[in-house]
C-alpha positions as CSV (number, residue, x, y, z in Angstrom):
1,X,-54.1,132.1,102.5
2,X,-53.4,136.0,102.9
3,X,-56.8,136.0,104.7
4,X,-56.4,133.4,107.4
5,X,-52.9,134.5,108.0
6,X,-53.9,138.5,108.3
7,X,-57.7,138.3,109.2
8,X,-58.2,141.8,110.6
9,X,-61.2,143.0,113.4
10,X,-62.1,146.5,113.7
11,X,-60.0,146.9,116.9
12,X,-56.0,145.7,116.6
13,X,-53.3,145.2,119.3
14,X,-51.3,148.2,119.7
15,X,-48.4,147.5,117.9
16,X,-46.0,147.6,121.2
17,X,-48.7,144.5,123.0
18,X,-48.1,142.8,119.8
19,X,-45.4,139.9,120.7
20,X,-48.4,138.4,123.5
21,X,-50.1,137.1,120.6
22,X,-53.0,138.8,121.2
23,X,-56.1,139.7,119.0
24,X,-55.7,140.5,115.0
25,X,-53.3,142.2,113.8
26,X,-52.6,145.9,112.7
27,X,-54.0,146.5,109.2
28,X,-51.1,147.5,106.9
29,X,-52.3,150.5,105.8
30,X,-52.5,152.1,102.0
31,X,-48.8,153.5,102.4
32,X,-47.7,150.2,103.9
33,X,-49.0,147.9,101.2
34,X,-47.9,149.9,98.6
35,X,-44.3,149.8,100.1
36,X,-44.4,145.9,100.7
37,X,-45.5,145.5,97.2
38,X,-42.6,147.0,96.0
39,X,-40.4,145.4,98.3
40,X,-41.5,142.3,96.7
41,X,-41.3,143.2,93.4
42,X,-37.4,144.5,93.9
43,X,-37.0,141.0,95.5
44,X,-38.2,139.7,92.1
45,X,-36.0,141.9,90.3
46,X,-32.9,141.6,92.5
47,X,-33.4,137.9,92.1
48,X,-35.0,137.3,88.5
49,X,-32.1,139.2,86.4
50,X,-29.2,137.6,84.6
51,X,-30.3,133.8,86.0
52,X,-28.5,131.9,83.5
53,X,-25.4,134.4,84.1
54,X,-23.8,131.0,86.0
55,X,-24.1,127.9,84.8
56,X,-25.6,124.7,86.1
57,X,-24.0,123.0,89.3
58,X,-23.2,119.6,89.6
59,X,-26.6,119.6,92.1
60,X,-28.7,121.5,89.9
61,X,-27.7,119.6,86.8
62,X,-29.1,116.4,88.5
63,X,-32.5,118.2,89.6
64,X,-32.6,119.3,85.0
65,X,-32.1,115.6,83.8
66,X,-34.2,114.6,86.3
67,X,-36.9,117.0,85.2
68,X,-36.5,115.8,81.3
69,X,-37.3,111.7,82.7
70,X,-40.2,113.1,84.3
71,X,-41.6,114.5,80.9
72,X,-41.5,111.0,79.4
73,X,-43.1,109.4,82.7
74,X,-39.8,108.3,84.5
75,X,-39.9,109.4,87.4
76,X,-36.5,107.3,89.6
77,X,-33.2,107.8,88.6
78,X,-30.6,109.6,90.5
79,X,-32.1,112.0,92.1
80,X,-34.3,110.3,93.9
81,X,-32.8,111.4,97.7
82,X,-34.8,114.7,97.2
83,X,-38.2,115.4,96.8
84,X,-40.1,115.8,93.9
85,X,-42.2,118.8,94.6
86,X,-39.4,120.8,93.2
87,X,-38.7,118.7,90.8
88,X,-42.6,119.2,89.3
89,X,-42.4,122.4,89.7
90,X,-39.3,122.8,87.4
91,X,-40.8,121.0,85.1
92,X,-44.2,123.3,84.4
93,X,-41.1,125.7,84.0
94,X,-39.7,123.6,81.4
95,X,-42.9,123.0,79.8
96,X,-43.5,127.0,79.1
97,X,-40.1,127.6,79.1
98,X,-39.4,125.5,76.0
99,X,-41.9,127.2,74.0
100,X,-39.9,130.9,75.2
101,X,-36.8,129.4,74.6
102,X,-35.6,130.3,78.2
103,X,-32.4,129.2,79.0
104,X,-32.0,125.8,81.1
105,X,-30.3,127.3,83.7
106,X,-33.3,129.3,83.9
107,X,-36.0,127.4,83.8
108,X,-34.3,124.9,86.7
109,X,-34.0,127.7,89.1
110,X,-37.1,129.6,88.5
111,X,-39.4,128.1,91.1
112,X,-37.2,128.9,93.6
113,X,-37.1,132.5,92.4
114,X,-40.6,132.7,92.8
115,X,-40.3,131.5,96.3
116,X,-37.9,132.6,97.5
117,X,-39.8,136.2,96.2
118,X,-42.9,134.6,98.5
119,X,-40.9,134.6,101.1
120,X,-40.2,138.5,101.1
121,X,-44.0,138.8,101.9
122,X,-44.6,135.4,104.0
123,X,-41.4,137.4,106.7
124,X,-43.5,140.4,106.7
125,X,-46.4,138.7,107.4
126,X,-45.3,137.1,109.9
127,X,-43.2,139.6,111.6
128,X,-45.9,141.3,111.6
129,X,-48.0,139.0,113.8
130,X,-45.0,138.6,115.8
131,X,-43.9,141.5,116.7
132,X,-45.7,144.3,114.2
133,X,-46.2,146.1,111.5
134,X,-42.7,148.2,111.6
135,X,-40.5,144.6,112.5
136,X,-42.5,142.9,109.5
137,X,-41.4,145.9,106.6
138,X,-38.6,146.3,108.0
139,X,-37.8,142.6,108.1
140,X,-39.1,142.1,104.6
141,X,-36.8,145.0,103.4
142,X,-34.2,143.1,104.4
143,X,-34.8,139.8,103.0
144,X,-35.4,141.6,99.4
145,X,-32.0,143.0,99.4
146,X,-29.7,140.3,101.1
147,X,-27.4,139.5,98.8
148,X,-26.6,136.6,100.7
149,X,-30.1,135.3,100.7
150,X,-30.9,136.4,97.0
151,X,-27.8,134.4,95.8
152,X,-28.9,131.4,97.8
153,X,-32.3,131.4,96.3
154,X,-31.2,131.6,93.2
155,X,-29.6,128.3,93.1
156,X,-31.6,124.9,91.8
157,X,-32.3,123.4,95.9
158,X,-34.7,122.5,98.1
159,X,-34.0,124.8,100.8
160,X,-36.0,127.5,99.6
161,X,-39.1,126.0,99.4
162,X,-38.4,124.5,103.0
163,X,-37.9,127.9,104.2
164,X,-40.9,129.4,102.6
165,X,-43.4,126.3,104.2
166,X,-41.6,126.6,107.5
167,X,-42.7,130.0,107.7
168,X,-46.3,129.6,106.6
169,X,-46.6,126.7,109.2
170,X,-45.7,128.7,112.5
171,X,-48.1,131.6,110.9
172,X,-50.8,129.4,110.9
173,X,-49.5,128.2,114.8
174,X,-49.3,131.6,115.3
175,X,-53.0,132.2,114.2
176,X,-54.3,129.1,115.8
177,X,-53.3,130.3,119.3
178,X,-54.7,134.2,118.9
179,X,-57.9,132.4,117.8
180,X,-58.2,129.8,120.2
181,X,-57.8,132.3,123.0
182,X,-60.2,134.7,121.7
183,X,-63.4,132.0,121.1
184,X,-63.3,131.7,117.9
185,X,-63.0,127.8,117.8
186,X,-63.9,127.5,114.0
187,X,-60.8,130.0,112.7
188,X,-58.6,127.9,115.3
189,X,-60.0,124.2,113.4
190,X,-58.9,126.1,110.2
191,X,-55.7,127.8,111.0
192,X,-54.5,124.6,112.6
193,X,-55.4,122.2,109.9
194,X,-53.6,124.7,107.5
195,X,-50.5,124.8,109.9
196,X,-50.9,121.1,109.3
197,X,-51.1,121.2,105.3
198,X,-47.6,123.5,106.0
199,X,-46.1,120.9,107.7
200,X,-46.6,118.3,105.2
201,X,-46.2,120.6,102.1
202,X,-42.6,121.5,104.2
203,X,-41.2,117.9,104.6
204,X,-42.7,117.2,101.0
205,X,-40.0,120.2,99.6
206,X,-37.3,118.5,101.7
207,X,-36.4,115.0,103.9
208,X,-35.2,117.4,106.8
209,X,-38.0,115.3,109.0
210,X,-36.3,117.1,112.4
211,X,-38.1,119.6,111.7
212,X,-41.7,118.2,111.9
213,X,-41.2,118.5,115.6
214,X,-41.2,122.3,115.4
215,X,-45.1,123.0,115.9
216,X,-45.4,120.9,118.8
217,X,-42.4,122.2,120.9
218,X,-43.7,125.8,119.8
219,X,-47.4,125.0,121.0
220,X,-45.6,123.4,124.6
221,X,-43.2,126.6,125.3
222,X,-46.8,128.8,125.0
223,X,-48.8,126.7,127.0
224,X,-47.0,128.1,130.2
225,X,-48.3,131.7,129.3
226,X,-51.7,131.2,129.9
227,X,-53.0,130.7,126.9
228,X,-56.5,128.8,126.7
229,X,-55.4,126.3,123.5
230,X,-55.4,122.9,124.0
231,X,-55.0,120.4,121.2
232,X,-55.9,116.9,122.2
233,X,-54.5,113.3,121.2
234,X,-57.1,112.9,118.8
235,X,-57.1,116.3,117.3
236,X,-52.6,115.7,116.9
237,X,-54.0,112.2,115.1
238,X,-56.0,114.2,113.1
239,X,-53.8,117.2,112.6
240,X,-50.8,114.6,111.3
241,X,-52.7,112.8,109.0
242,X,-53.5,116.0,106.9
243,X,-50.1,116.3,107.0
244,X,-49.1,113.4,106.1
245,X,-51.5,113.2,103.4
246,X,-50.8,116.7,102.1
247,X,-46.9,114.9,102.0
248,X,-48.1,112.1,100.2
249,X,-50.4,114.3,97.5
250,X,-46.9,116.4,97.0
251,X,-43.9,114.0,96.8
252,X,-45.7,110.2,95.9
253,X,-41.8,109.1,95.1
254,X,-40.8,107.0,98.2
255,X,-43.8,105.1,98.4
256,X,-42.6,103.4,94.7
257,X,-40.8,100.3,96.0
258,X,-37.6,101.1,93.0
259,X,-36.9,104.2,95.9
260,X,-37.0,102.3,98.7
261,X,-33.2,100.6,97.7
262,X,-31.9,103.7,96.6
263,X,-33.0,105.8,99.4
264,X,-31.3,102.9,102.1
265,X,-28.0,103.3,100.3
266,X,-28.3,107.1,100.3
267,X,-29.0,107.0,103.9
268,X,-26.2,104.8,104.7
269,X,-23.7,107.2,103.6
270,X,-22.8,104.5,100.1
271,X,-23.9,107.6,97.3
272,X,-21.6,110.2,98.6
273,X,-18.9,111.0,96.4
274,X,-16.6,113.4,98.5
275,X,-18.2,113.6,102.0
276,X,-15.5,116.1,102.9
277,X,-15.8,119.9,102.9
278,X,-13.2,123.1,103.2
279,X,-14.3,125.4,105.3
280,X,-12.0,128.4,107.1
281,X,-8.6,127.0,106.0
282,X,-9.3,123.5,107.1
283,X,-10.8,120.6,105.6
284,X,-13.5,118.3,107.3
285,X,-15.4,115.5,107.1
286,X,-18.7,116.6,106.0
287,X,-21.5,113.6,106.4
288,X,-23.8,113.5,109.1
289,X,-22.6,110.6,110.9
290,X,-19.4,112.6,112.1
291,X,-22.0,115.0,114.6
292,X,-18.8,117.2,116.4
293,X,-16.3,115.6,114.7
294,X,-17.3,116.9,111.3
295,X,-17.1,119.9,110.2
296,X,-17.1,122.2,113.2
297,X,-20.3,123.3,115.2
298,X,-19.8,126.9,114.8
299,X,-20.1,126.4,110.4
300,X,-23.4,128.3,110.9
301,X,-22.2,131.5,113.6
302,X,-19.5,132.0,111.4
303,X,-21.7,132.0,108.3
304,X,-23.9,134.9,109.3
305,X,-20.5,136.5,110.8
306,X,-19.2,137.0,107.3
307,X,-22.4,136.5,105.1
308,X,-24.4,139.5,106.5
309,X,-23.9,143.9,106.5
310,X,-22.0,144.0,109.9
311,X,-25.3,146.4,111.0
312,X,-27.9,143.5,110.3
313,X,-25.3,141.3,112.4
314,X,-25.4,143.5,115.3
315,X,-28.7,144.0,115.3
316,X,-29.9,140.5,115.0
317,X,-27.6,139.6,118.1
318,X,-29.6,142.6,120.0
319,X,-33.3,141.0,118.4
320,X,-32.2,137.6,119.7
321,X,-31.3,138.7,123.4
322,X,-34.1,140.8,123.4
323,X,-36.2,137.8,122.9
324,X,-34.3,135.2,125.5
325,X,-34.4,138.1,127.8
326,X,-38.4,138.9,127.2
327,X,-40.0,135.5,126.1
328,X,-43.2,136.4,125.5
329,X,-45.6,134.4,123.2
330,X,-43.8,135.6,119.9
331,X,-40.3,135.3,121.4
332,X,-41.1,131.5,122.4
333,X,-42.4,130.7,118.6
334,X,-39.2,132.6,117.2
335,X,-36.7,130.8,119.6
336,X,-38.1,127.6,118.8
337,X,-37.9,127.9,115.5
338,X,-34.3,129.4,115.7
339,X,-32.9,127.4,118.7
340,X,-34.2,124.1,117.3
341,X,-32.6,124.8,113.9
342,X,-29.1,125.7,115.6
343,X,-29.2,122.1,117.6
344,X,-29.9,119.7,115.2
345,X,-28.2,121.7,112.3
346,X,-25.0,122.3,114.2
347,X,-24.4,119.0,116.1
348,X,-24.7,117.2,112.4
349,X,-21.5,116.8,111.1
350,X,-22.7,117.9,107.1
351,X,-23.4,121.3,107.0
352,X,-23.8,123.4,103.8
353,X,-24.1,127.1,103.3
354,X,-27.3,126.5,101.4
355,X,-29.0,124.8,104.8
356,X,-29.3,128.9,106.1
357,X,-32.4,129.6,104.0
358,X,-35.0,127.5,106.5
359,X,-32.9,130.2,108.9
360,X,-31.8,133.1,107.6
361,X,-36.1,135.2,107.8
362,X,-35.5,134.4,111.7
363,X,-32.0,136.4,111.6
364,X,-33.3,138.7,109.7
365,X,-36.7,139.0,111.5
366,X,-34.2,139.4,115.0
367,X,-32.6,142.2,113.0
368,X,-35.7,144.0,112.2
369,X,-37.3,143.2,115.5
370,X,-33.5,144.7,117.1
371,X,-33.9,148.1,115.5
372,X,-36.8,148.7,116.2
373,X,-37.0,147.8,120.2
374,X,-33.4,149.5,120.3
375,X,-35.0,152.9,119.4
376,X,-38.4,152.3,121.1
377,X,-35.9,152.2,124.2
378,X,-35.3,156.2,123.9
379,X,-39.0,156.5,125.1
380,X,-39.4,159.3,123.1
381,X,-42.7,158.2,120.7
382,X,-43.1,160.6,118.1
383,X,-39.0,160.5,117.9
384,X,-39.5,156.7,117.2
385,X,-42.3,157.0,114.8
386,X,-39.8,159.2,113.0
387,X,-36.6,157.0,113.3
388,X,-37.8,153.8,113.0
389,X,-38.9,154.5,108.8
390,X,-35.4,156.2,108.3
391,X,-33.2,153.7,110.2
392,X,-35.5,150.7,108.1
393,X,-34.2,152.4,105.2
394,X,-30.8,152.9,106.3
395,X,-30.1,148.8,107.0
396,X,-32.1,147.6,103.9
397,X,-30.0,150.1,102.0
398,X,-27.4,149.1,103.2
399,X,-28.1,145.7,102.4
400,X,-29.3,146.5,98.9
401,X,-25.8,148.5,98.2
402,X,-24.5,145.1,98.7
403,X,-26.5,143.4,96.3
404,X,-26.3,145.3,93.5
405,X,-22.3,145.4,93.7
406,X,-22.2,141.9,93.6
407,X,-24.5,141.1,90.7
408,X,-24.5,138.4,89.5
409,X,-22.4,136.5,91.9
410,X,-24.4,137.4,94.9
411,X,-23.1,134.6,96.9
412,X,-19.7,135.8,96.9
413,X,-20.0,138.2,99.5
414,X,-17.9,138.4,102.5
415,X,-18.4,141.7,104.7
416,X,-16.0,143.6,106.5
417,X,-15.8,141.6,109.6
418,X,-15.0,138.7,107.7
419,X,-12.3,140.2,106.1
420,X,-14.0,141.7,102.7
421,X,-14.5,139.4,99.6
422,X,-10.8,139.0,98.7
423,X,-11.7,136.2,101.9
424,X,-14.2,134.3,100.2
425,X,-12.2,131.6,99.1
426,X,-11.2,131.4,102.2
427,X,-14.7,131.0,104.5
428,X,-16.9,128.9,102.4
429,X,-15.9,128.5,98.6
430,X,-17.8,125.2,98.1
431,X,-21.4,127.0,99.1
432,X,-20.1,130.3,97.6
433,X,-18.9,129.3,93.9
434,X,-21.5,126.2,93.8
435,X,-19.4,125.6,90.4
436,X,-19.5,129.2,88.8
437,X,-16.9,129.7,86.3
438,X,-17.1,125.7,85.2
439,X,-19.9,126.6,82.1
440,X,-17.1,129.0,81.2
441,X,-14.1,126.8,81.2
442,X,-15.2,124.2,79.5
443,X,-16.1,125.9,76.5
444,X,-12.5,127.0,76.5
445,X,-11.7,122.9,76.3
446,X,-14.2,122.6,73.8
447,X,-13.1,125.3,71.7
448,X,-9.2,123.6,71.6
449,X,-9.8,120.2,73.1
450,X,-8.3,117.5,70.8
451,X,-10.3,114.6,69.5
452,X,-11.2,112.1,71.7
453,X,-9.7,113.9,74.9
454,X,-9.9,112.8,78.5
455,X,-11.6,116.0,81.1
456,X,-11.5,114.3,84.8
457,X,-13.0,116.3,87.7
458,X,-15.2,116.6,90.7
459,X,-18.4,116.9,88.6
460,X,-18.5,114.2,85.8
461,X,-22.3,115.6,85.1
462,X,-22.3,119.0,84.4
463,X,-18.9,118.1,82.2
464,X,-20.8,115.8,80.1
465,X,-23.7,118.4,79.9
466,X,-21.9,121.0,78.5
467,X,-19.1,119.4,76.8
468,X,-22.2,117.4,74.7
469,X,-24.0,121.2,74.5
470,X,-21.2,122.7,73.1
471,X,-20.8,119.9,70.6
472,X,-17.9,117.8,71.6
473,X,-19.6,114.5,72.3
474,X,-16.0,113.2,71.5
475,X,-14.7,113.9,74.9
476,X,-14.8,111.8,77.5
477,X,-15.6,112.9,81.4
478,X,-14.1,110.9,84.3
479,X,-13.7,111.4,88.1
480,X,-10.5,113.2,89.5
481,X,-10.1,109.9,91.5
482,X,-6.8,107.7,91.4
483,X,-8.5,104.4,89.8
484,X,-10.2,105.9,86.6
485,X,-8.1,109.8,85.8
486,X,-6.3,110.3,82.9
487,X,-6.5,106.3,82.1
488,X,-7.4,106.9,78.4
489,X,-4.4,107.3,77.2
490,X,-5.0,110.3,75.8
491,X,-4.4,113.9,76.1
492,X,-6.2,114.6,79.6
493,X,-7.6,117.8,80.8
494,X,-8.0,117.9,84.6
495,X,-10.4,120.7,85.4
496,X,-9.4,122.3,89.3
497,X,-12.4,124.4,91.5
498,X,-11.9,126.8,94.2
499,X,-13.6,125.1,96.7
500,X,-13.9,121.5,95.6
501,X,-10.9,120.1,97.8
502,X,-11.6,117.1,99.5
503,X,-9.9,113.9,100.8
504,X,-10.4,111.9,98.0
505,X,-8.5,114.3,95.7
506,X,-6.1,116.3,98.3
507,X,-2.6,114.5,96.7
508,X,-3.9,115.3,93.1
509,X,-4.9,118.9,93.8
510,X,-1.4,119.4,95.8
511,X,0.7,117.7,93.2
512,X,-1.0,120.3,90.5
513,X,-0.4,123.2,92.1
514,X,3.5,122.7,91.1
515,X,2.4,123.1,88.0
516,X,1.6,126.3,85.6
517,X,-2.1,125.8,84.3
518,X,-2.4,125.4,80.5
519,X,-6.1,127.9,81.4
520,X,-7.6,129.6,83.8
521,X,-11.2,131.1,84.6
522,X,-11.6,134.1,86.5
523,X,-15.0,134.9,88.4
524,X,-14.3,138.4,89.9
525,X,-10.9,138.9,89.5
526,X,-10.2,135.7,91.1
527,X,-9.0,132.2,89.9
528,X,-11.8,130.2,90.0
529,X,-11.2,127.5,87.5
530,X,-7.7,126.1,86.6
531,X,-7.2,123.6,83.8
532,X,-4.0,121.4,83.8
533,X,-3.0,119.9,80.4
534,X,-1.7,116.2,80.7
535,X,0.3,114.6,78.1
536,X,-0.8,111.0,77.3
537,X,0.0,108.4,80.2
538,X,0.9,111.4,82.9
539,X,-1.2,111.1,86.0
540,X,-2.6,113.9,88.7
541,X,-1.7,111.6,91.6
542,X,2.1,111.8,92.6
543,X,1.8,107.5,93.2
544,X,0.6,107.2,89.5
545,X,2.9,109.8,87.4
């Protein structure tokens, strides 16, 4: 793969020429490599250490009892709206883990570990053919050290494996093109059939099937610079049967007709338990159906605001001009990529924080791809051979510095522009907390709990998990909903999140907050967790007490 996406010849494009997608590329270098190796390896690091430090969230817990059906051949359930390619590969985790006795939390987010380390090298590989070696380190530096990206990847969700294939499939494009205009028909045949094998190994991690049309919008906005590919009607055919097959080899799930019922109801909107989301001091509705009126089109602008060093910001917005401004070959691939993303993604009315990761190497690649153009503007050459190294350094410090304050709750970053992290609950604590400090808290109710107690919350399935794990099978876990909390009878523990405020539970949560909490979890200094003690027969909802 390495080799098709970095073939070298004995001449390469000066590294200026490079975004006209024009001959091979620069050959790293000895010096280069070494440095991109350990880029990747403090990627690993950065992202490897203290996994199991949070516990499971009610979407990873889904993905771990999913994984232990699959070991006994079941392979429906409730889980069933994602992908299994994840899915399988968390279970060869669980399969070595077991015998190493990893942690489960562990083993359910490794494989997204390792890929999201992948894609420290697949962004400087392709920055590289985009716009050179310097944009491609530099870029790569910066995706090592995001704390932001490191604490997305770190969580148990497709969207790191979509990232990851979405890259390797405009790579291959990418390829296809510099070999197509330079005669060599059978590297073209082969780079485009594995763009195609991307494509299907991309929709296979995740159902986000507006993206398949990414490679053919980015192959139309280069025809118009002269390039000499052509792809014809039979050769698409061809071309999207690979990829569907490469789909089908990957994620065989909806073609078992005990899906097909499951996946209807999931599309129509009937499996969504909240469908509402907090975000910036408001709450929204948060399915896709709203479009605009959900939660509000700028979710994503303000993300990488806040979520990003305010230098990275900066310069991405100076990478992105520069490429509207210049759109050559590379700028067209990269603002298809990025300006397809923003439509769909922002015009849906559900938007998470975890969505970013099919984004965040383009940002990041505008950044790197900034920097470096900003000082090749001094026109002073051996000045910018000198600079560029140093100011790389400088913003992937920068970044890094970040990273290792906020170990291990990466995601709770907020930078200065935003406010600083005493704002995080504040911008988006849903995405950010993704249930840390839960693990935590209930261990606290199982520790003092009474027999036969009642928990209610938003997140009935991790409760159970853990409550069982920590060996009170006695207690029973409901929904923080008006029909079924605290009907037991019994003493009932109703367990509060930053972050999980929605419709559905608004008058419970608002009620609550009159009251003192019996415990409290703090993650960082802040409240993360509150637990409200209920005597037998009181009620969270006002109507009910």
């Amino acid at each position: 793969m390495m080799g098709v996406a970095a073939s070298v010849a004995p001449a390469s494009v000066p590294e200026p020429l490079v975004s006209a997608l024009q001959g091979p590329v620069a050959p790293w270098g000895r010096w280069r490599t070494v440095l991109l190796v350990a880029l990747v390896l403090l990627g690993l690091w950065l992202r490897l250490r203290g996994l199991s430090a949070e516990g499971f969230a009610d979407d990873e817990i889904h993905k771990w009892l999913a994984v232990n059906r699959y070991l006994h051949g079941d392979f429906g359930g409730d889980d069933i709206e994602h992908p299994m390619l994840m899915k399988l590969l968390i279970t060869a985790c669980l399969l070595i883990g077991r015998q190493l006795a990893w942690a489960p939390e562990t083993m359910t987010r490794l494989p997204n570990v390792l890929f999201g380390t992948l894609t420290i090298w697949a962004t400087a590989v392709l920055g590289r053919r985009l716009f050179g070696r310097s944009v491609g380190l530099i870029a790569a530096g910066l995706a090592a050290c995001s704390t932001t990206l490191i604490g997305y990847q770190r969580i148990a969700k497709e969207d790191t494996l979509l990232g990851f294939f979405l890259m390797l499939m405009l790579l291959f494009l990418c390829e296809a093109k510099v070999a197509a205009d330079d005669g060599r028909t059978r590297d073209q045949s082969r780079s485009e059939i594995l763009c195609a094998v991307a494509l299907g190994a991309m929709l296979a991690s995740k159902y986000f099937l507006f993206f398949a049309p990414i490679p053919v919008l980015a192959y139309l906005c280069l025809l118009p610079t002269g390039t000499a590919w052509r792809i014809s009607w039979k050769r698409w055919a061809v071309l999207l049967a690979i990829a569907f097959a490469t789909f089908a080899a990957l994620n065989w799930t909806p073609f078992m007709p005990s899906s097909w019922r499951y996946g209807l109801d999931y599309m129509a909107e009937k499996k969504t338990i909240s469908g509402s989301l907090f975000f910036a001091g408001g709450l929204y509705h948060n399915l896709p159906s709203y479009w605009l009126a959900g939660t509000p089109p700028w979710f994503y602008f303000v993300f990488y605001g806040v979520k990003f060093g305010p230098l990275t910001v900066a310069l991405a917005i100076v990478g992105f001009a520069l490429s509207l401004w210049r759109r050559e070959p590379a700028d067209r691939v990269l603002l298809t990529w990025m300006l397809w993303w923003l439509l769909i993604l922002c015009a849906s009315g559900s938007k998470w924080g975890r969505f970013t990761l099919s984004f965040t190497p383009a940002f990041l690649l505008c950044a790197a791809h900034g920097l470096v153009e900003s000082i090749r503007m001094l026109r002073r050459p051996q000045l910018g051979k000198a600079l560029i190294p140093i100011a790389g350094i400088l913003v992937a410090g920068l970044e890094l510095r970040v990273a290792l304050q906020h170990f291990p709750h990466y995601r709770l970053y907020v930078n200065s522009l935003g406010g600083g992290d005493d704002a995080v609950d504040w911008y988006f604590p849903h995405c950010d907390y993704f249930d840390t400090g839960l693990r935590e808290a209930l261990a606290h109710v199982a520790r003092t709990a009474e027999p036969g107690a009642e928990v209610v919350s938003e997140v009935d399935w991790p409760v159970r998990y853990y409550l069982d794990r920590f060996g009170r099978a006695d207690l029973t876990a409901t929904m923080l909903r008006p029909e079924v909390a605290c009907a037991s009878g019994k003493v009932c523990y109703v367990v509060v999140q930053t972050g999980r405020l929605y419709f559905a539970n608004q008058a419970a949560l608002e009620n609550l907050a009159t009251r003192t909490p019996w415990y409290v979890e703090p993650v960082n200094g802040r409240p993360t967790v509150r637990i409200y003690r209920l005597a037998p027969g009181e009620h969270p909802f006002p109507a009910q007490s």
